[in-house]
C-alpha positions in Angstrom: 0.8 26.6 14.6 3.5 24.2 15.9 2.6 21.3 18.1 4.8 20.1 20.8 5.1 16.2 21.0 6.8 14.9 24.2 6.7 11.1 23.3 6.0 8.8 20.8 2.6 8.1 22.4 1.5 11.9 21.9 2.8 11.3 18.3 0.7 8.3 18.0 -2.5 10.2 18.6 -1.4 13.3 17.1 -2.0 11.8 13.3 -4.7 10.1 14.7 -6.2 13.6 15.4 -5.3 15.4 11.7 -6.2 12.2 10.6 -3.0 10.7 8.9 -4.3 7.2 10.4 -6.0 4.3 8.9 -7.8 4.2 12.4 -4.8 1.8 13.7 -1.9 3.0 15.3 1.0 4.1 13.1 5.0 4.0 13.8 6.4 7.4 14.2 7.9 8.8 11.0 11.5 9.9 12.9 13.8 11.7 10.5 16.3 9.1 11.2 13.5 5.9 10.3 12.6 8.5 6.6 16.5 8.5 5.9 16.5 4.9 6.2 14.0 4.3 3.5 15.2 7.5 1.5 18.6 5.5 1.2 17.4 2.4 -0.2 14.3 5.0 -2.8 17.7 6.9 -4.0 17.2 10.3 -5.9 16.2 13.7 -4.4 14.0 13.8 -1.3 11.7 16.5 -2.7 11.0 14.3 -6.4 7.9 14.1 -7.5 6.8 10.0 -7.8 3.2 10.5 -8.8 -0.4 12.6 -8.1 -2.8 10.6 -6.1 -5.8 11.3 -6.9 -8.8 12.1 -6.2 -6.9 15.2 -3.9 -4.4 14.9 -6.6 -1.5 15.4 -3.6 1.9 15.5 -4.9 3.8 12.0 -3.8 7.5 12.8 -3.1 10.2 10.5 -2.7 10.3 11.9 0.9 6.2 11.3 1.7 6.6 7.8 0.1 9.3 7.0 2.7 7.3 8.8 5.6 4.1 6.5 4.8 5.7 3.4 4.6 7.6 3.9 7.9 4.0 4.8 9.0 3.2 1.7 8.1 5.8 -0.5 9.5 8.0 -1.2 6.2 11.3 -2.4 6.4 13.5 -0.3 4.3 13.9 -2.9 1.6 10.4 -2.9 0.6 10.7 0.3 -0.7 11.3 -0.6 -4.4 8.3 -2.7 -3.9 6.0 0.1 -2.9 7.0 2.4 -5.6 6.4 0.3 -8.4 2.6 -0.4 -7.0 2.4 3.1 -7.2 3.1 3.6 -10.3 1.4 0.8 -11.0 -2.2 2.0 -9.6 -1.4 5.8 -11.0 -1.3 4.6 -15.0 -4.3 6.2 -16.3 -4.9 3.1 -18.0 -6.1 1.7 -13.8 -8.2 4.4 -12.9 -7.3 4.6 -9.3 -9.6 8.3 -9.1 -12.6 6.1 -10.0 -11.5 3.5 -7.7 -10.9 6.0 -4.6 -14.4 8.0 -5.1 -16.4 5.0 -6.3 -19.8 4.1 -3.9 -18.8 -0.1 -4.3 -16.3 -1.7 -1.9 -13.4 -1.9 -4.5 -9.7 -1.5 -3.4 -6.7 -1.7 -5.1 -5.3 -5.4 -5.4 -1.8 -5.6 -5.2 0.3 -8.4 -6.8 4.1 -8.6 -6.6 6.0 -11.2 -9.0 9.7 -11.5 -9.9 12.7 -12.5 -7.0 12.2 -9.4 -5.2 8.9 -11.0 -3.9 11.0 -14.0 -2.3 14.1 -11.7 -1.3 11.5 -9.7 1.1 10.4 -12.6 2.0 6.3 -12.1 1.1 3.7 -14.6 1.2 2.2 -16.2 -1.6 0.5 -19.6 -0.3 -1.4 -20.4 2.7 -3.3 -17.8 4.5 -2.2 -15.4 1.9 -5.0 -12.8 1.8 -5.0 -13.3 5.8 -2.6 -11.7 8.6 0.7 -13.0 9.6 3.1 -11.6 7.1 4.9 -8.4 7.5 6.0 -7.5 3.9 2.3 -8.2 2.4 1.0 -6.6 5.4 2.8 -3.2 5.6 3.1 -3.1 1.8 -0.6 -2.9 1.5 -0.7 -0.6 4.8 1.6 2.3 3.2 -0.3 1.8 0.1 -3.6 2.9 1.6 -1.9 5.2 3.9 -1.2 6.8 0.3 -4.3 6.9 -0.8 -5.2 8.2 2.4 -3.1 11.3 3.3 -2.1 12.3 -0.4 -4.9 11.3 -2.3 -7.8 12.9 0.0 -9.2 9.4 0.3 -11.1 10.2 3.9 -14.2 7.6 4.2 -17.3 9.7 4.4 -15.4 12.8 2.6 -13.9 12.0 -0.8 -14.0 8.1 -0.1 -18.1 7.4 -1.1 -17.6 3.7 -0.5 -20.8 2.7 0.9 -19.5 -1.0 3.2 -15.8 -0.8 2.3 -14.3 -4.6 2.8 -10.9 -5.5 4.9 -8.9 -5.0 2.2 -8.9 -1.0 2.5 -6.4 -1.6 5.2 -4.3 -4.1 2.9 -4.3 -5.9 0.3 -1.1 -7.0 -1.2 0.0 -10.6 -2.2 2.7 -12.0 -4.0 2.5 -14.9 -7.1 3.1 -18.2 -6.2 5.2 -18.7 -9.3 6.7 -21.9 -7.7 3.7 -23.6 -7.2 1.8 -22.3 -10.4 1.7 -24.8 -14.4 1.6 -21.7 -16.0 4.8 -19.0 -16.5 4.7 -16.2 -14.2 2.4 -13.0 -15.1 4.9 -10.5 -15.5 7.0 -12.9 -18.3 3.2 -13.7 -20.2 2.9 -9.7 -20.1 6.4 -9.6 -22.0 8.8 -8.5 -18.8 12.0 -11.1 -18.1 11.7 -13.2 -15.2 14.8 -11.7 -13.2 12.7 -8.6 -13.4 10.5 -7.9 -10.1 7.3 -6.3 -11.3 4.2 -5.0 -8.9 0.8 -4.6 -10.8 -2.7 -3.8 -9.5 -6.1 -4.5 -9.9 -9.7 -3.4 -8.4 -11.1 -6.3 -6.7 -14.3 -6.9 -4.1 -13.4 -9.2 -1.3 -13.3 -12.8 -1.4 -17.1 -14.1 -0.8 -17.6 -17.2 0.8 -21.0 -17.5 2.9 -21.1 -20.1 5.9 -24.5 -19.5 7.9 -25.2 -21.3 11.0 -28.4 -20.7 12.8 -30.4 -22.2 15.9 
């Protein structure tokens, strides 16, 4: 079955309908916005990057670059994204456990190294808030991985019971300037000029303010 899209708006909806959405809007995945991406990625568009489990879809080079556009990445953060992958598909993180689990958990991404500041990500105030396109769409393509190649539908192989904001993103970078201790990546044994992305399950931030009358 082929469908016909006339516009960018039938588009819009169309992986809203499959569903190839996170339930917001995505930017069309032209060939000519892929090829952009695909020329900074390098390599062979049909590479295998990594299985996303729990579907355990094959990630291509090509679907990487088709998500992040999805998600509103510039080209140049595609480095970035690749290393989270491989990041949260070490067997070592358990992301199967982490995209079937009934808690809220979701993959917390952290990005260190000068690639962090070259992209221009946020790491101080309002950083697990909105406002910041590289943290934002990072995140985004991230879950729009585990989404459309991993199987990770809410209420189908996705048992989280709440969820928490963070399943739509949840990316950061280190505030190395600001921080007494040396960066993460350089205590974990990598050289600073090096531009590491790592991962971890977290729960939201809780902070309870209750007004009543």
């Amino acid at each position: 079955m082929t469908a016909v899209l006339t516009d960018e708006r039938d588009l819009v909806e169309y992986y809203f309908n499959q569903p190839w959405s996170d339930g917001l809007p995505v930017v069309p995945p032209t060939p000519e916005r892929v090829a952009a991406v695909l020329d900074v990625l390098g390599g062979q568009p049909g590479e295998l990057v990594a299985r996303i489990p729990p579907r355990w879809g094959s990630l291509t080079r090509e679907l990487l670059a088709v998500n992040m556009v999805m998600a509103g990445c510039k080209p140049e953060y595609a480095p970035v994204v690749r290393a989270a992958v491989l990041a949260l598909t070490d067997t070592r993180f358990n992301l199967n456990g982490i995209q079937a689990t009934t808690h809220v958990v979701s993959p917390l991404i952290v990005v260190n190294g000068p690639i962090a500041r070259r992209i221009g990500m946020n790491s101080g105030g309002n950083v697990f808030g909105s406002g910041n396109r590289a943290n934002a769409t990072i995140g985004r393509a991230i879950r729009l991985i585990m989404l459309t190649v991993g199987g990770g539908i809410p209420g189908e192989l996705d048992k989280s019971t709440l969820g928490h904001p963070g399943k739509y993103t949840f990316c950061i970078a280190e505030n190395e300037a600001a921080s007494p201790w040396a960066p993460y990546h350089v205590e974990h044994g990598y050289a600073r000029t090096t531009a590491p992305s790592w991962s971890s399950g977290r729960s939201p931030a809780q902070r309870d303010q209750s007004h009543f009358r």
